[in-house]
N, C-alpha and C positions, 0 to 999 in steps of 0.2 A: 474367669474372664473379668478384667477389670472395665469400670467404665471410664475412658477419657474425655470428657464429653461435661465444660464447664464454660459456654459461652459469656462474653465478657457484659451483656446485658444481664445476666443472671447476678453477677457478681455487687453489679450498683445495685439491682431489685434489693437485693439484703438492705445493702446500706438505706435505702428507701423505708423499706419497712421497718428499720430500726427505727426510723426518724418518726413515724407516722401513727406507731403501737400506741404508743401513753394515751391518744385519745380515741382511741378504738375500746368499745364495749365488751363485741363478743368477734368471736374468731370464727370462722365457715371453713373448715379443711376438706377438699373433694380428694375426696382416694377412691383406688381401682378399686370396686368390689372382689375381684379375682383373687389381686392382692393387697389388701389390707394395711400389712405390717412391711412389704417393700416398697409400695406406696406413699410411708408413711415419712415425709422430711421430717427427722428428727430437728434439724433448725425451726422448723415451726414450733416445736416445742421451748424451745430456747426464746425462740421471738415472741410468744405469745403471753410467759411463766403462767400466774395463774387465773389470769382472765379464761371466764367459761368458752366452750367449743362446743360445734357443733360439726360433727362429724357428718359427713355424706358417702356411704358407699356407692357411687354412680357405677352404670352398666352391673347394677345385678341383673336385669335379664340374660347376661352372657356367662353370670356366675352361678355353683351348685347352689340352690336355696338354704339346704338345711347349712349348708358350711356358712352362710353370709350368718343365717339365724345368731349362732356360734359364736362369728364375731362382735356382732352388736352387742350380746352381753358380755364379751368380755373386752372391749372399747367402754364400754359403760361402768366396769371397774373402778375407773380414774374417775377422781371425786372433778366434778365442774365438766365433766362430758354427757352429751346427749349423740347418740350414731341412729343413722336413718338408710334403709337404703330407698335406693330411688334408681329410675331410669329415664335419662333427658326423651325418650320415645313417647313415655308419657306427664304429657308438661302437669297434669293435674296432681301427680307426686310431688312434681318441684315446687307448685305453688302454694303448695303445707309450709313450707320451708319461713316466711313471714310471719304467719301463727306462732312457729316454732321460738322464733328469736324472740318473740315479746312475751311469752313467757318464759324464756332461758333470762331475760331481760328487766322485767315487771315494774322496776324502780323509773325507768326513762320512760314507758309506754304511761305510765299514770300519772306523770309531770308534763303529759304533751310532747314530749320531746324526742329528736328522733335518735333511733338506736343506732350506733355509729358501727358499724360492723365491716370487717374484712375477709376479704373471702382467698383462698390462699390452696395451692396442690402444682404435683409437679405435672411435667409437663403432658399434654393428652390426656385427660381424664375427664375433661366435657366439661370443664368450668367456664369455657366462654358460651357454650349454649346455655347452662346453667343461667346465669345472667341474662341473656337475652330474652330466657323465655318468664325469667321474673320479671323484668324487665318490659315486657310483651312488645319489644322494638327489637330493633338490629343494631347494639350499641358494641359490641364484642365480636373481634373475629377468630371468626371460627377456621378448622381445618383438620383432614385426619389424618395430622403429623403433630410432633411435636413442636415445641415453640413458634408458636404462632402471635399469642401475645406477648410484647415485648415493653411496652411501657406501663406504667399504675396510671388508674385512674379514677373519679370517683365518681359514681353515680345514685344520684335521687330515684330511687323507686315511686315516691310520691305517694308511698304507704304507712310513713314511718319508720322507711327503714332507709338510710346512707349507707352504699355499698362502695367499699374500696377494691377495685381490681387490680391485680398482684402478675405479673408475670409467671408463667410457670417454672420454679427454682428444683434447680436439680442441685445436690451437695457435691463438696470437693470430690468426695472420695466414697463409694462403698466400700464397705467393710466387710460386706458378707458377701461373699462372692455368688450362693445361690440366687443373691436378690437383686446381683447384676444379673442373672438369666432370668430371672421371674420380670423385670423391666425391660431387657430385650425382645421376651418373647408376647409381651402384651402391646410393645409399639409405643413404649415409652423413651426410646432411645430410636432416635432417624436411624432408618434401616442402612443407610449411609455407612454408621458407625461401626455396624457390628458384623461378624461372620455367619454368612447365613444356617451354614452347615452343624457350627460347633454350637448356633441357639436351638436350630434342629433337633439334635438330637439331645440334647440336656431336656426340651419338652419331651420327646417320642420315652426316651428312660421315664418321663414321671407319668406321662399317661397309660405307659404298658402297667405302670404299678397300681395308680391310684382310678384309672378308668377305662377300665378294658374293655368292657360291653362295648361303649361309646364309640371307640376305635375300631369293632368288628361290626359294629352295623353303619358308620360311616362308610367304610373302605372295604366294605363286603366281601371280610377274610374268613373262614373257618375258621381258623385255627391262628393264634396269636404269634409271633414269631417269639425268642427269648431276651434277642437284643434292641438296644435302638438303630443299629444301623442296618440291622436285617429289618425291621418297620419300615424303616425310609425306603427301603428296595424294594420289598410288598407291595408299598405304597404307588412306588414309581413302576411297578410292571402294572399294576391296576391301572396306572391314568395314563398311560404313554408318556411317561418320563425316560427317555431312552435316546441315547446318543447312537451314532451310527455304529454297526456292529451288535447293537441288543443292550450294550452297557448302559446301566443306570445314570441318569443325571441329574447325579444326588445333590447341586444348586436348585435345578430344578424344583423339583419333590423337594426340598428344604424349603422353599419359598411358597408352597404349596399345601406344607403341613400349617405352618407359622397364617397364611393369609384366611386358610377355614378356620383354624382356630380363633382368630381374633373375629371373625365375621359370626363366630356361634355356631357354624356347619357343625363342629365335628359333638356338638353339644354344651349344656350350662358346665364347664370347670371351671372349679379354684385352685389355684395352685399354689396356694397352701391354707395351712390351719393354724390355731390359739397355737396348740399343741407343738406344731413345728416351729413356729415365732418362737418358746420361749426356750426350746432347746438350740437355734440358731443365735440369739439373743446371749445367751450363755456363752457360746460357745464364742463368739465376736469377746465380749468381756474380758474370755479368758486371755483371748491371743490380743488384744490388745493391752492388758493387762503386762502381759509377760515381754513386750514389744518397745512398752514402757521401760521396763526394769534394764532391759537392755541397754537401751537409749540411755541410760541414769549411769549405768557402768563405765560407756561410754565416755559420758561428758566426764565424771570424777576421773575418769584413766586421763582426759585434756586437764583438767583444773593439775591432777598433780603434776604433768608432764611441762604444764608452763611452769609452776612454784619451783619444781627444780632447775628449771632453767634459772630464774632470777637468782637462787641460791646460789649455783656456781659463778 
């Protein structure tokens, strides 16, 4: 599944935060606890080089613990990162987050002056409550879809800390096609855009793998089915998903597995690990690597196709 899904506000937000990097401090990226590494705009990497970060995995209450564990230290790898998780549910999490920056920061906290920080994640990930509740006003709006905020701006915490707020930027293009369904199905992407059915069941395959208990005491099966689309029909004769005639209606129960999941019903999952990032990561590499090479044949096949032309 690809994503199409690059509105023309995201496009300036780049150009914006090009403009605006050189006197930012430190860098605040809110990623999904769930997932981590699809979460993760690699242009943030690009925009930020090596100014320190400070990572937040928001909604770990909706993700496995020991997996978030997992990821903080290996986020913490990268030299000039600090990862936290947190949950906007409890603001006393978030408001560690000021502490955090002056000493990620130490050189402006002890000159008086205030730490210039930007705070940065794609879209839905609770970065305007984030702010709001640093903030202890209603300066960011909120909403549980994605792009909601649409313009930067910069706010005085009045703590020492200058927050710039980022629109949430989605990239041109994934690359990794799993990490178009791991963003689908967490509600990173308006349900608008995507097919309900085909994120359905790309989840129902990973939770029969990686979380089956979860799935038999949510939807109170004996016995686990083998497929995903025999789940989704388990699922919809359990809840009255059922079109006239008895037949499943598998929109339904698609929209059904995808709405408990992101609400935390069906339990804490991640969906995915270090583990699967760096064989996913590899594997993007490869195929874009050799996609390249292609591309290169391509153009030398034009450069000589015009040379001979001029020749004759």
């Amino acid at each position: 599944m690809a994503i199409q899904w690059y509105p023309g506000h995201m496009h300036k937000a780049r150009k914006e935060i090009e403009e605006v990097m050189p006197q930012v401090d430190l860098v605040i990226e809110v990623l999904d606890a769930r997932i981590p590494y699809s979460s993760e705009n690699p242009m943030v990497q690009q925009l930020r080089g090596d100014k320190p970060c400070i990572k937040l995995l928001n909604k770990s209450d909706l993700a496995d613990p020991e997996t978030t564990q997992k990821w903080i230290e290996y986020l913490e790898q990268e030299q000039g990162v600090k990862a936290m998780a947190i949950t906007t549910l409890q603001a006393s999490q978030v408001k560690k987050i000021p502490d955090l920056c002056r000493k990620f920061v130490p050189s402006r906290d002890k000159l008086e002056k205030d730490i210039r920080t930007m705070i940065m994640g794609i879209p839905n990930v609770g970065k305007s409550t984030i702010i709001n509740t640093l903030a202890g006003r209603t300066i960011a709006k909120t909403g549980n879809e994605p792009a909601v905020t649409k313009t930067q701006q910069r706010i005085n915490l009045r703590n020492g800390i200058v927050l710039s707020d980022t629109p949430g930027i989605l990239w041109p293009k994934v690359d990794n096609e799993n990490s178009s369904y791991r963003l689908a199905v967490t509600g990173a992407i308006k349900d608008t855009a995507i097919e309900y059915e085909d994120v359905a069941m790309f989840a129902a395959e990973y939770f029969l793998e990686a979380y089956p208990e979860a799935l038999k005491e949510r939807y109170k099966l004996k016995e686990l089915p083998d497929t995903d689309i025999e789940l989704l029909e388990a699922i919809g004769r359990k809840r009255g998903a059922l079109r006239p005639g008895g037949r499943i209606d598998l929109h339904k129960v698609s929209e059904l597995l995808l709405h408990e999941y992101r609400s935390g019903k069906i339990g804490r999952i991640s969906l995915e690990t270090p583990a699967m990032a760096e064989l996913e990561k590899a594997k993007v590499a490869k195929m874009l690597a050799e996609k390249e090479a292609k591309e290169e044949i391509k153009r030398e096949q034009e450069r000589l196709k015009r040379s001979g032309k001029r020749l004759s």
